[in-house]
C-alpha positions as CSV (number, residue, x, y, z in Angstrom):
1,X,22.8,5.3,0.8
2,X,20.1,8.2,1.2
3,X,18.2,8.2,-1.7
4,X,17.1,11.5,-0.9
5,X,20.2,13.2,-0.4
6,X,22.4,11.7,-3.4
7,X,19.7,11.9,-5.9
8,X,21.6,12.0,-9.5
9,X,19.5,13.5,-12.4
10,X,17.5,11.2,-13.3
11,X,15.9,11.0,-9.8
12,X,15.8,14.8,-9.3
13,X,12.1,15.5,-7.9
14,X,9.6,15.9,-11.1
15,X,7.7,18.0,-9.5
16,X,8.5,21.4,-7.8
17,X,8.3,22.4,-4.4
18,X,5.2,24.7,-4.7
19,X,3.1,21.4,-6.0
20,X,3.9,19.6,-2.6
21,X,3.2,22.2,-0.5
22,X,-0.6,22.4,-3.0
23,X,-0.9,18.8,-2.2
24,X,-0.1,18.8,1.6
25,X,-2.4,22.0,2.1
26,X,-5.5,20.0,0.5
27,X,-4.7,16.7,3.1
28,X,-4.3,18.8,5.9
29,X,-7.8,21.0,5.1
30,X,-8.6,17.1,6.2
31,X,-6.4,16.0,8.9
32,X,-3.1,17.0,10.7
33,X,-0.5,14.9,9.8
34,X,3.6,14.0,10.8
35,X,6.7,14.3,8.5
36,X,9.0,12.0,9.7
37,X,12.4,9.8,7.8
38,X,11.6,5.9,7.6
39,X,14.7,3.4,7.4
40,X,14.8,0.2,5.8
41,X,18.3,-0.7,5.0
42,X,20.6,1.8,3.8
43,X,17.3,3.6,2.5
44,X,15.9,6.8,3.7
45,X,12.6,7.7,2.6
46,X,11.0,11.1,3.6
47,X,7.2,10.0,5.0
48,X,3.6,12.2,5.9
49,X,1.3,9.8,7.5
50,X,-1.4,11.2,9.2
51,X,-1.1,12.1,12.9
52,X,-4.2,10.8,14.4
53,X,-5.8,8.0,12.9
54,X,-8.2,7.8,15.3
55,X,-9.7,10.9,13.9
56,X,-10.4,9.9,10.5
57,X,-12.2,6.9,12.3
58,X,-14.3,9.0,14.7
59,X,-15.1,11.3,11.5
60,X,-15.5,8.4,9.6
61,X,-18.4,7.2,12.1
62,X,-19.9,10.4,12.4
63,X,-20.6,10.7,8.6
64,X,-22.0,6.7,8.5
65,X,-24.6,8.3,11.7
66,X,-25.5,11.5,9.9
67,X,-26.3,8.6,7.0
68,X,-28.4,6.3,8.4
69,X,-30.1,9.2,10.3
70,X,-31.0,11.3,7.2
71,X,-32.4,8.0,5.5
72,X,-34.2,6.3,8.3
73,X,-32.4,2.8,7.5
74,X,-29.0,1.0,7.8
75,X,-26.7,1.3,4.7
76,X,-26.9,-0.8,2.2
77,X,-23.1,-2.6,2.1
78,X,-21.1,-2.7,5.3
79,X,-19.0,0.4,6.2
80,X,-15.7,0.8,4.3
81,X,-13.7,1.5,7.7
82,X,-10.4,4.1,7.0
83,X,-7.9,1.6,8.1
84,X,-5.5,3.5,5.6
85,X,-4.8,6.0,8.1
86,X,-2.5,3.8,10.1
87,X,0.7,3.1,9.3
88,X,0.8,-0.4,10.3
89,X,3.7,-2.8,10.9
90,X,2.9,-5.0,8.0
91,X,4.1,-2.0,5.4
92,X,7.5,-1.7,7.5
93,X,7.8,-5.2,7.3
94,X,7.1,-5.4,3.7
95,X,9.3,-2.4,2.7
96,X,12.1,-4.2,4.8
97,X,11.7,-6.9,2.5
98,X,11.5,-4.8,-0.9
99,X,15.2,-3.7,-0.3
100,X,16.3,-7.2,0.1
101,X,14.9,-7.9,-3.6
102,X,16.6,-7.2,-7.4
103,X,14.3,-4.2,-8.1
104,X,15.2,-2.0,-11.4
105,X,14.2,0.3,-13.7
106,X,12.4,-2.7,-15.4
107,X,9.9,-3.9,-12.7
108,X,6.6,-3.3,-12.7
109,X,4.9,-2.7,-9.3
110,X,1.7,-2.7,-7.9
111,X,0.8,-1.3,-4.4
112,X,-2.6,-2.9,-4.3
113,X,-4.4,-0.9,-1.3
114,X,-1.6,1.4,-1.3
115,X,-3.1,3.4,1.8
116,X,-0.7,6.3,2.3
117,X,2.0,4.2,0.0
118,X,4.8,3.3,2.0
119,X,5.5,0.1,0.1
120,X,4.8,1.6,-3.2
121,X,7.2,4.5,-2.5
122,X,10.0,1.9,-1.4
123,X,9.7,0.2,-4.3
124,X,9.6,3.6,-6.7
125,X,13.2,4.4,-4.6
126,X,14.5,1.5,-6.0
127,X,14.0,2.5,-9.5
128,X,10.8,0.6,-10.2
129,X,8.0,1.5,-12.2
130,X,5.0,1.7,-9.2
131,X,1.1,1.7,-9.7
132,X,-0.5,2.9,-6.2
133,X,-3.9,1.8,-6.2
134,X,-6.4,2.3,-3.3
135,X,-10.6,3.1,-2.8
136,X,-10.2,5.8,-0.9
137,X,-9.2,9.5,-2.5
138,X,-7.9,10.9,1.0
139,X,-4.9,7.9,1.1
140,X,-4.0,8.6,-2.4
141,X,-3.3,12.2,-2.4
142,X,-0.9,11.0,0.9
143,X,0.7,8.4,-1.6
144,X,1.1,10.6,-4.3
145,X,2.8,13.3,-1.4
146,X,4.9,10.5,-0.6
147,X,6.3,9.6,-3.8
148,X,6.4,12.8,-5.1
149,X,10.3,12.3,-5.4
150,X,10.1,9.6,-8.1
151,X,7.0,11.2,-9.5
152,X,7.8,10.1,-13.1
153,X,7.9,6.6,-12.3
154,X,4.5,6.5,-10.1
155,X,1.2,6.9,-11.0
156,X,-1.9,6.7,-9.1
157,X,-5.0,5.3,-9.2
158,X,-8.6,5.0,-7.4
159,X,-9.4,1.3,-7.8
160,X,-11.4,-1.3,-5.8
161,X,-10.3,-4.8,-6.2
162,X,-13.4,-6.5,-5.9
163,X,-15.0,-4.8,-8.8
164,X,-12.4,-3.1,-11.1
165,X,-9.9,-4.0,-13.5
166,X,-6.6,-3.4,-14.8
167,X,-5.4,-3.2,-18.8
168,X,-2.3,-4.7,-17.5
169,X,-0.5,-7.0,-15.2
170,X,2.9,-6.2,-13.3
171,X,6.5,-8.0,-12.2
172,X,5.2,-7.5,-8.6
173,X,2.0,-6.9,-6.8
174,X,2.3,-5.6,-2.9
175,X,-0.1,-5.9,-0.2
176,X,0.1,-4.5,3.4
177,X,-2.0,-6.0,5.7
178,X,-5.1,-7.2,2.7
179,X,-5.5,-10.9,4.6
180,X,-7.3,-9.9,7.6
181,X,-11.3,-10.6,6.2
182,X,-11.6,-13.6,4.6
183,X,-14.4,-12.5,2.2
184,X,-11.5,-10.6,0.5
185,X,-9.8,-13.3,0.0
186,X,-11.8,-14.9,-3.2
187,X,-11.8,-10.9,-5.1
188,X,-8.1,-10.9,-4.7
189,X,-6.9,-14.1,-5.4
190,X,-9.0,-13.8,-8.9
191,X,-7.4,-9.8,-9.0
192,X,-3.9,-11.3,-8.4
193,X,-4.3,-13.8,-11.2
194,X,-5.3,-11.3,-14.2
195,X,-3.0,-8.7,-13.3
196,X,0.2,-10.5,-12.3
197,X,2.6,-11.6,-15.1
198,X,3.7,-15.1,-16.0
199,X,6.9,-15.0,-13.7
200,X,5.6,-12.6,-11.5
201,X,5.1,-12.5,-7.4
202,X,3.0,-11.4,-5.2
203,X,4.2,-10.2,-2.1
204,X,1.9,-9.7,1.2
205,X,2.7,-8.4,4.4
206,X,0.8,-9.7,7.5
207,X,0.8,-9.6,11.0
208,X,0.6,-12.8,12.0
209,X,-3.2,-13.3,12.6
210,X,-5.4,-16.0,13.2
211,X,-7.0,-15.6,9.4
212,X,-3.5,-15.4,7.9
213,X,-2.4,-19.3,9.8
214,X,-5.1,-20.5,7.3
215,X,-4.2,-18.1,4.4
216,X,-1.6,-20.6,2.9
217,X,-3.4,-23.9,3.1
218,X,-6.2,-22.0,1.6
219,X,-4.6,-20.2,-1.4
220,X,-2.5,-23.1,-2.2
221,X,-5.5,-24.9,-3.4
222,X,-6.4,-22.8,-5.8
223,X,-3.9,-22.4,-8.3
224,X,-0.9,-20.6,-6.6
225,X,2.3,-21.6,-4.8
226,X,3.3,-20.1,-1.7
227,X,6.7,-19.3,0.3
228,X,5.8,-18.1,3.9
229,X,8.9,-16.4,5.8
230,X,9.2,-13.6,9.2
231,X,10.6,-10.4,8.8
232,X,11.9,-8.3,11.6
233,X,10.9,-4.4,11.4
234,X,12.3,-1.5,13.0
235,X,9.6,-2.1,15.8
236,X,11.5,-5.7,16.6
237,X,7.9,-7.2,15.7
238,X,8.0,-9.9,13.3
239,X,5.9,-9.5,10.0
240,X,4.8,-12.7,8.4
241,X,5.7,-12.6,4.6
242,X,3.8,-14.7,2.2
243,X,5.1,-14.9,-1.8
244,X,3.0,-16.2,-4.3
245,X,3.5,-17.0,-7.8
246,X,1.2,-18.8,-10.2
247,X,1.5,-22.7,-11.1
């Protein structure tokens, strides 16, 4: 099935052409990017990721110099690094999953650090109803391009887990690749618990990392329970799943 191709009315693009081609011309004033057609399933999803992510690091850098030069002193908080630029492994394998579920017109979804929102947009091609939330402005206009073709079931949102909340919780909250600094950790468990609903899930993506072998002893403990599982990707590496829901 290519969601893309057999679209029935409902699905027809919101938006028109001339608003994607605005929205791709203000990313790429930024950075180049790549157009390419993801798989997961029977599901083909039209995707702009950005072409070099090195780039936006080595810009990212230059800015945090010109900073700390101009001020005579280090920042004050650590550096917010721009790993949303990557499309890592841990969205594939987390879109893999998404197709596997009972997704509808119903569930509410969360892409909680949606960086250029490739598990938010799988979700929104399922029919779901998809919040993409992420700090930085620059990934979000490459979510909203790459959802553009269920644009009147996504919205978008500039949000920072630690600090800001939500005026409502969802069926199922996503997260690519969120485990790998365990000062998040304590932020999004307490985000995860006022925003997810009674007989909700949250679903994470990791790679298999050191901090994420100690992720479910950890989060067990406090209130949630926790099914770990592997999925393959198209890359033939394994993506550790975990899925939460609350006691």
């Amino acid at each position: 099935m290519n969601l893309l191709a057999t679209k029935g009315k409902d699905d027809r693009p919101s938006t028109p052409t001339t608003a994607r081609l605005r929205l791709l011309q203000r990313i790429e004033r930024l950075y180049p990017t790549i157009r390419q057609t993801l798989r997961f399933g029977s599901l083909e999803l039209d995707f702009t990721r950005i072409a070099d992510p090195n780039q936006v690091l080595d810009r990212t850098v230059a800015e945090l110099d010109r900073q700390e030069k101009s001020t005579g002193r280090r920042l004050a908080e650590e550096p917010h690094l721009p790993y949303w630029a990557e499309l890592w492994d841990s969205a594939a394998g987390l879109a893999q999953r998404l197709v596997q579920l009972p997704i509808s017109s119903a569930t509410r979804v969360l892409d909680l650090g949606c960086g250029m929102g490739l598990a938010g947009a799988v979700a929104a091609a399922m029919g779901a109803r998809v919040l993409l939330a992420d700090r930085e402005p620059t990934a979000l206009l490459l979510a909203r391009l790459n959802s553009l073709a269920f644009a009147r079931r996504v919205r978008t949102r500039c949000l920072d887990w630690r600090r800001d909340r939500l005026r409502e919780r969802f069926d199922l909250i996503l997260g690519s690749d969120i485990l790998y600094e365990r000062s998040q950790w304590d932020p999004l468990a307490a985000f995860w618990m006022e925003h997810v609903t009674a007989q909700g899930r949250v679903l994470l993506g990791e790679p298999g990392r050191a901090a994420g072998d100690l992720f479910e002893t950890w989060i067990a403990g406090r209130g949630w329970r926790v099914r770990q599982s592997w999925q393959e990707t198209p890359r033939q590496k394994p993506i550790r799943i975990f899925e939460l829901w609350r006691q």
